[in-house]
N, C-alpha and C positions, 0 to 999 in steps of 0.2 A: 117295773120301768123298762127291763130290757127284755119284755116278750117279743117286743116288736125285732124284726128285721137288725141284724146288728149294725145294717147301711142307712138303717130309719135313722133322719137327724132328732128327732122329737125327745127321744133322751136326753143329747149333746144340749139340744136348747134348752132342758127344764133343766139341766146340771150347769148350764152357761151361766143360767136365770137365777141359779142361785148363788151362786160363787160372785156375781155382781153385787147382788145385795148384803150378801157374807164374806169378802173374799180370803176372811182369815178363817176358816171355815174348811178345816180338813179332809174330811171325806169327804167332799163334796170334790176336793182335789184327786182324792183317792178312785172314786167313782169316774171321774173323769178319765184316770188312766185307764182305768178299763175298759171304757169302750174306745179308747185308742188301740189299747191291746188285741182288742177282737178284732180292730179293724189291722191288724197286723204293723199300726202305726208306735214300732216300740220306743224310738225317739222321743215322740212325745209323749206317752206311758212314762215313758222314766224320769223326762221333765217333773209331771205332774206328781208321780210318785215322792221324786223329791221333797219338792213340794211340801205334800201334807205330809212327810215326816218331819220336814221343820217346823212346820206348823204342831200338829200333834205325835213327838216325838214316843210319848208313851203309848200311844194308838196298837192294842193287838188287831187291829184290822188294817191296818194300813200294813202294820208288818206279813199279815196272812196276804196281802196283797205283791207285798213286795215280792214273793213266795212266790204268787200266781205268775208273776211278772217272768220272774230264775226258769219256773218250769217251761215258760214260753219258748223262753230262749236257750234252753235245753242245759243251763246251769244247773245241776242236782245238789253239788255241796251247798252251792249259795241255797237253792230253792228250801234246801230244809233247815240251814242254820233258821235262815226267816221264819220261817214257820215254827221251829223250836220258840225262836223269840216269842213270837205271836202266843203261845201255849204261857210260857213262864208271863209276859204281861198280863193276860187273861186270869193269871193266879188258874190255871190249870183247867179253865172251864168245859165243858163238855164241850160244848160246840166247837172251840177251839182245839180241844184235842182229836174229833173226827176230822175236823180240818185237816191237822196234822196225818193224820191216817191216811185221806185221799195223797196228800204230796208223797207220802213215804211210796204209795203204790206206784203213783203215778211215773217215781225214778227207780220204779224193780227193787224198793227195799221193803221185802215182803215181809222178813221177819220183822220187823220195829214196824210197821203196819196192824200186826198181829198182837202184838205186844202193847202198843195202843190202843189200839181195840180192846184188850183187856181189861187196860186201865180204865176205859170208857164205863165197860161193863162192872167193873168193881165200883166204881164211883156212884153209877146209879142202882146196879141189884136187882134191875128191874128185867121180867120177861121180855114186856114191849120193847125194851135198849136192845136185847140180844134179836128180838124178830130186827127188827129196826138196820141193822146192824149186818142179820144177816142179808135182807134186801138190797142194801145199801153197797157192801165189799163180798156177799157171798162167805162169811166166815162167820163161825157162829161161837162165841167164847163162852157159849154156858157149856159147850160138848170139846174143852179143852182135852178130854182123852181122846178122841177121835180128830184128833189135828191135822195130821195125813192126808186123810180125804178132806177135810175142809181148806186145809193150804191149797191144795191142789185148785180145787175148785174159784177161790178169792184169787188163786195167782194166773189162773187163764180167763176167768169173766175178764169180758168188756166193760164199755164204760157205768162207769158210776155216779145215779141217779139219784139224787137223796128227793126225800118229802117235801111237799113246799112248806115255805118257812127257812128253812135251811138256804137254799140258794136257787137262784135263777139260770136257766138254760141260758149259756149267752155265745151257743155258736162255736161251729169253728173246732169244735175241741178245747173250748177255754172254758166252759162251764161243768166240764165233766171232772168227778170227784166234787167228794164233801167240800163245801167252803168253797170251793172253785170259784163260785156265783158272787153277785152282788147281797146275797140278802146273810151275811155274817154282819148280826151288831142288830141295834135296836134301839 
């Protein structure tokens, strides 16, 4: 939905489109704050953010959102309480825990980044998690003796690009890091 232009109204209107026909319809609130967010309109991001936490208070995606929202606005405690949230609602899900990974990055808390990333990798066991993983933050947790040189590398990469699936480019520097994007949830 946000390939387009983050100034393209065509989003706004299929999220408008819906929220009429739903309007107690959460992420659809959620979604809407974020292309206010891209469009660096935080006031009403945080409106809407509201919003679908009242509406879907339990929502890990609206909390990963709220997240999105901290780091905008260069809050780092907030940006990762939220995201902690987002993790524990999610009952600890993968996607949610790289979520978490990108926000730890994103506020220079590389170690708990790394240590996420663990957990990721413990959870799933899988080589492709570790390529995955290392593409994604440049740190690779199946070669935890050689931390050194992989810190190093995950702590000066730029930004972070995940797979589609994971989430959408949306500009700006809001879409960079895991979970960043619109496409957390399903």
């Amino acid at each position: 939905l946000l390939a387009v232009s983050p100034m393209d109204k065509r989003p706004e209107t299929e999220i408008q489109s819906a929220i009429s026909q739903m309007p107690d319809f959460g992420r659809a609130h959620a979604l809407m704050a974020m292309i206010h967010l891209i469009r660096q309109e935080k006031d009403e991001a945080e409106t809407e953010l509201a919003l679908a936490e009242r509406l879907d208070p339990k929502s890990p995606i609206v909390a990963m959102y709220w997240a999105r929202y901290h780091v905008v606005r260069m809050d780092s405690d907030l940006a990762v309480a939220k995201a902690e949230e987002a993790v524990r609602l999610s009952e600890e899900s993968v996607t949610m825990l790289l979520a978490l990974a990108g926000v730890y990055k994103e506020v220079a808390r590389f170690d708990d980044m790394r240590a996420t990333l663990d957990r990721v990798f413990e959870k799933s066991g899988s080589a492709s998690m570790s390529e995955q993983i290392m593409a994604m933050f440049g740190y690779d947790p199946s070669e935890k003796g050689d931390s050194s040189e992989a810190s190093a590398k995950a702590d000066t990469e730029g930004g972070l690009e995940s797979p589609s699936g994971f989430e959408l480019k949306l500009g700006d520097g809001l879409g960079k890091g895991v979970g960043g994007g619109l496409g957390l949830g399903g």
